[in-house]
N, C-alpha and C positions, 0 to 999 in steps of 0.2 A: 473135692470131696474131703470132709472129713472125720478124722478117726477119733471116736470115742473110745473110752479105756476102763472097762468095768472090769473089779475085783469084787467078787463070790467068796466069802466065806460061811464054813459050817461049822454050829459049835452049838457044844449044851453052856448053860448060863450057872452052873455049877462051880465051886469057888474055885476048883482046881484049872477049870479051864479057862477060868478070869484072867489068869496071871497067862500062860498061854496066850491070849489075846489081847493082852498089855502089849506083850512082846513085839508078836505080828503088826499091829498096828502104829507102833513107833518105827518096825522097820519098813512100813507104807510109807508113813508120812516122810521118811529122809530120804527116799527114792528122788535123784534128779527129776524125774519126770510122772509126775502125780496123776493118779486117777482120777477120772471124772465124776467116778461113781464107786463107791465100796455098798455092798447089799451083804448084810451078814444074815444068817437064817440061825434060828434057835427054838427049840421046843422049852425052854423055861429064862428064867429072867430077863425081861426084854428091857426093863426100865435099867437092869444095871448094865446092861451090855449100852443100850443108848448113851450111859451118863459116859461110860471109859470110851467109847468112839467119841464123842462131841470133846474130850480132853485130848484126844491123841490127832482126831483128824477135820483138825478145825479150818475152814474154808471147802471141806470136801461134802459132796454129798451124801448123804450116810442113808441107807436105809437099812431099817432090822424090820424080819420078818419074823414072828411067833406062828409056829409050825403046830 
């Protein structure tokens, strides 16, 4: 069997929460043992939240969700 490793985050697309999710997501990516899946969910800027995941979590699956 094996284990898949999905990380869920929630966030608005607001500039304050940008840097917030810069953060979080550099300390994804340095994790020994990487996710298979990150799905961020957001009610407003989806294309900026996509551009700073495809920078910080490159090789990972990324989905953003517009809420």
């Amino acid at each position: 069997m094996t284990t898949m490793i999905s990380v869920v985050v929630l966030t608005s697309g607001l500039s304050d929460r940008i840097l917030l999710l810069k953060n979080l997501l550099r300390s994804i990516s340095s994790q020994e043992l990487l996710p298979d899946e990150v799905i961020i969910a957001t009610e407003t800027n989806g294309d900026k939240i996509r551009e700073v995941a495809g920078k910080y979590l490159r090789g990972t699956n990324v989905r953003v969700l517009e809420t």
